[in-house]
N, C-alpha and C positions, 0 to 999 in steps of 0.2 A: 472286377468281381468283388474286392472289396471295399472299394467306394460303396458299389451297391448295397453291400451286408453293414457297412458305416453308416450310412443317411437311411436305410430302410429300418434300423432300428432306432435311431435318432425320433423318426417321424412317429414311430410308432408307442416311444413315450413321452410324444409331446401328445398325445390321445388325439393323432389325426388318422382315420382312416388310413390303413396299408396291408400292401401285401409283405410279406419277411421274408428274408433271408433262412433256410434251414441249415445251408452249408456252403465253405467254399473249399474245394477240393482243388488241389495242382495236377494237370493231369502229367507232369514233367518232357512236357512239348515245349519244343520254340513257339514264339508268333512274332511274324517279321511284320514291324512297323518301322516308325524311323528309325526304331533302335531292334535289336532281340529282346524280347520280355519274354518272363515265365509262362505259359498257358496256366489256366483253372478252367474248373465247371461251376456254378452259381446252381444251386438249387433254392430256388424260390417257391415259396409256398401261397395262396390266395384261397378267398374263397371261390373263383373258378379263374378263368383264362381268358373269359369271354370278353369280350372286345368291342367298340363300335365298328373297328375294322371288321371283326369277325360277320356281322350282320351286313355292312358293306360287301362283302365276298358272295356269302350266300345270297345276294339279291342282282350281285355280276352273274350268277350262273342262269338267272332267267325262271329257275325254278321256283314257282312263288310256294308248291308244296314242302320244299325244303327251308324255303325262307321260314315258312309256318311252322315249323317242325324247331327249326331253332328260337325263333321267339317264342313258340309256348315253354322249350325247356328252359329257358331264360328267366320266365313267369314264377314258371315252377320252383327252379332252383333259388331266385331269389325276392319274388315278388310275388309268394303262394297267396296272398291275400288278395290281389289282384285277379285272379284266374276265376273268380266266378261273375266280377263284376259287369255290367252292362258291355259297356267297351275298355274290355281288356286291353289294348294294345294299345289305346289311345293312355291308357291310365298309366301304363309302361313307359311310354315315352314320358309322360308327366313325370313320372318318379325317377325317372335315367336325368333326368332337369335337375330335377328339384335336389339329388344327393351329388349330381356334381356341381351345381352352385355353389351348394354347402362346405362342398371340398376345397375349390378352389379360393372361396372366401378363408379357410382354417389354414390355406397352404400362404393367403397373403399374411395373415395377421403374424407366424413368426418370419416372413422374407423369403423365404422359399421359392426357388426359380427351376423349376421343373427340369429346362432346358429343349427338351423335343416331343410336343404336343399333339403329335398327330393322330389319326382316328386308332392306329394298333395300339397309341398306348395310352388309351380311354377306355379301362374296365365297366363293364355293364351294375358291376354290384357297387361301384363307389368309393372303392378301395384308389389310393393310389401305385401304380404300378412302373416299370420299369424306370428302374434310377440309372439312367446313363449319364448325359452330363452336366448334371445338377450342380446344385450347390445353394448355400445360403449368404442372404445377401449381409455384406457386411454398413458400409456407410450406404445411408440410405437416396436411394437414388430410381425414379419409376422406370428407365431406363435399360436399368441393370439386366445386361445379358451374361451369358458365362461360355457355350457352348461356341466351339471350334467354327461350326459349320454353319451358325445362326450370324452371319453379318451385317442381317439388314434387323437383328431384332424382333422378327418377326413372335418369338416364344419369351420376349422380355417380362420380366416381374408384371408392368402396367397392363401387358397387353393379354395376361394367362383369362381373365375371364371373356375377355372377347373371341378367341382361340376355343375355349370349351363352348362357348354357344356356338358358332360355327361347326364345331366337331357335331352335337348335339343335331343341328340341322342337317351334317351327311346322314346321321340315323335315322330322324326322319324323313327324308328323302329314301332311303332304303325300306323303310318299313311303309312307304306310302302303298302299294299292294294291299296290306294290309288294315290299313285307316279306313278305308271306303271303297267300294267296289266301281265310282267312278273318279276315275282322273281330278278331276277339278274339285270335285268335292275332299279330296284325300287332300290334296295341295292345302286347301282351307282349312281342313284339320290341323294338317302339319300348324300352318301357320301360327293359327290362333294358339297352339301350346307353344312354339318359339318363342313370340311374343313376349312370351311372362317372364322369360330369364333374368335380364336386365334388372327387376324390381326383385323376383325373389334373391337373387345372388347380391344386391342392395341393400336385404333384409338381413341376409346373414351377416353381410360384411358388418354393419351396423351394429350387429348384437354383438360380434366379437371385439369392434370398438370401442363400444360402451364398457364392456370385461374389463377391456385390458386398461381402461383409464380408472374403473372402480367405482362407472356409475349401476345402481342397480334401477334405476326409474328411466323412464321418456321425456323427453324436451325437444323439442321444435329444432332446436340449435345444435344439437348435436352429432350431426354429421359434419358440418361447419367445424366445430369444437376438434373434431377428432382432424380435420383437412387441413386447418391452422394448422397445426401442431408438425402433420408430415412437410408442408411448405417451409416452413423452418428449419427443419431438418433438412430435407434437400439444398435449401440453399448453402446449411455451414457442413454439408456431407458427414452430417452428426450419425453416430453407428445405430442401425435398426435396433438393434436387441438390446444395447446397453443404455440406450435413450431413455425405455420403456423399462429398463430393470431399474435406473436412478431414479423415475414416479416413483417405482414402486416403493420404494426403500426412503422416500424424501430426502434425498441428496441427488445432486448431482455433478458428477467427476469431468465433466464436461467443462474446462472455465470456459473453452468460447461462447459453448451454447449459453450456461448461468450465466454469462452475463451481456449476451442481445438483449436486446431492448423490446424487439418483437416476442420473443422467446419469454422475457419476465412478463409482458403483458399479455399472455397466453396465461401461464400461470394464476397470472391472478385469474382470470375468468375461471380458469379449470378450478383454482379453490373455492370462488361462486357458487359454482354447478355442484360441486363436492356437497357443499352446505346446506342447496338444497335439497337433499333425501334424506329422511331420518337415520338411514345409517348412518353409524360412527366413523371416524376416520380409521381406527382398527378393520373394520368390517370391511372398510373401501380397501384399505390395503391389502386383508386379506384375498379376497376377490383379484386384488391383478394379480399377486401373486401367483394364483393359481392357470394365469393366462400370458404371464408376461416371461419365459424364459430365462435363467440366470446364464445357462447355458446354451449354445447349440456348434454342431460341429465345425470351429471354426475351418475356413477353410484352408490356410499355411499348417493348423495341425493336421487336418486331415493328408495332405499332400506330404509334410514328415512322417506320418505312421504308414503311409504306403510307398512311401521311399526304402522306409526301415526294412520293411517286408519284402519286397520284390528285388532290392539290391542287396542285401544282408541276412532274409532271413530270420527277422528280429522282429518276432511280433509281441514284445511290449510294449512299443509304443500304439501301436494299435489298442492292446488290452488298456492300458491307462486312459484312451479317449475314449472307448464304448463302457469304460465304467463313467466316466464321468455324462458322458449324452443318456445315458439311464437314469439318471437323475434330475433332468433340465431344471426342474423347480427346487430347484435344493439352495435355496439362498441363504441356508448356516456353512454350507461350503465355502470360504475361503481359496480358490484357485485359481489366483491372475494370469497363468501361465494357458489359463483355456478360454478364457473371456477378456483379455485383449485383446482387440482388434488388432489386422497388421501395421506396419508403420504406412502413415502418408505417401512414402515414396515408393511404398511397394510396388513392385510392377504387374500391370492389372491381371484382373487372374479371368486362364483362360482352362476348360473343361473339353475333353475328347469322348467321342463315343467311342467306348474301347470291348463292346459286344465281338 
């Protein structure tokens, strides 16, 4: 429960869509796992609960009156603009598209690994929701899984936006009733809005690329530009977030990476590109800064402040890390002790759903 109230405030001031934390209470019960741990309750707040699962249920019952009843209040609650237009429910799914693309694109650009992707924990308003066994990635790797129970990677970093179209298609599959009142034709609905995923969640990723390297114009080359850059990285398991904080700052603490050969001849191109948009090199700077993390929960501290807590009782180490993820952009902060990555030989890190 406090992992979840740790990374659900983390996400929520790196300005990504989420649901919060309002409390974690101990209810002073056992819970037998491999060990005895403490119990709590997690009170999590959203703006509703609603669910892709949730709209999958109501459409297992058969009742398409109920089905309707939950996607209008769905409209209602979160997509009132919607509810008068021609085809409502076709423009529903378009929008349930279009702001988890969105999301999933803001949850790649700081590393962010969900961990369990399923339709119950795909929120209808685009929030992200339930923080089981997450984490953030540290050396950058598309691979990167965290989760206990995920061993074939199926909810890996690379594969999150492939997983939300998918998810997105159990929805419309559930809301096909509702597309068209014949079969085949509702299938062709679905379809044609499925369709578009891939290029809008392409669109985002891209603008959030562009961000976080400080360009403010378009070029042809620049998803290239931004792909170089991850390939290099993956190959010297250079650190996501510290990668993109040394752009930010023009240094970089990396000697591997400063001194590949691929790596410097990146850069030069990226100063190319820099140069050509009439912003300043202040202005670019400015701009990652505001996209590029100094901070995020690492994960050895997060696992120390929940160690502190649940064995000891000691929740400063806690309070020292959610001061410090309250701040991601704070790059006059001086604190090595929260933004080194772990050591090389750490042993890889593994995440439990602990619901």
């Amino acid at each position: 429960m406090l992992r979840e109230y740790i990374i659900s405030e983390a996400m929520h001031a790196l300005n990504i869509p989420t649901t919060r934390s309002l409390a974690v209470v101990a209810t002073g019960e056992p819970v037998f796992r491999e060990t005895t741990l403490p119990g709590a309750i997690l009170t999590r707040i959203a703006a509703s609960h609603l669910r892709v699962g949730t709209v999958e249920w109501a459409a297992s019952t058969g009742e398409n009156e109920n089905l309707r009843a939950l996607v209008d209040y769905t409209l209602q609650r979160h997509y009132p603009l919607l509810t008068n237009m021609e085809q409502p429910y076709v423009a529903l799914l378009e929008a349930v598209l279009e702001r988890q693309a969105a999301l999933i694109a803001r949850w790649q650009h700081v590393g962010f690994v969900h961990g369990v992707m399923n339709t119950d924990n795909m929120a209808l308003s685009g929030e992200t929701i339930d923080y089981g066994p997450c984490a953030f990635m540290d050396a950058y790797h598309p691979a990167t899984a965290f989760s206990s129970i995920d061993q074939h990677g199926r909810y890996a970093y690379a594969n999150q936006p492939k997983i939300a179209h998918w998810n997105i298609s159990r929805l419309a599959s559930a809301m096909l009733p509702l597309l068209h009142t014949n079969e085949e034709e509702a299938v062709a609905v679905a379809n044609s809005v499925l369709q578009t995923f891939p290029e809008i969640f392409r669109t985002h990723w891209l603008v959030g690329q562009r961000a976080k390297l400080g360009l403010f114009n378009e070029e042809p080359g620049d998803a290239e530009l931004a792909e170089s850059l991850l390939a290099v990285m993956q190959e010297l398991g250079a650190d996501f977030t510290n990668t993109f904080r040394d752009l930010s700052d023009e240094i970089m603490t990396n000697i591997e990476l400063a001194a590949n050969a691929e790596f410097r001849a990146w850069h030069t191109r990226w100063q190319a590109r820099l140069g050509r948009q009439p912003q300043t090199t202040d202005e670019a700077r400015a701009l990652m800064r505001q996209h590029n993390p100094a901070f995020i929960p690492r994960n050895h501290k997060v696992e120390e402040s929940l160690a502190a807590a649940t064995f000891h009782g000691d929740l400063s180490e806690l309070e020292k890390l959610l001061d410090v993820i309250a701040q991601p952009f704070a790059y006059d902060r001086q604190l090595p002790d929260f933004s080194t990555p772990p050591a090389p030989n750490a042993p890889a890190y593994e995440t439990f759903c602990g619901t």
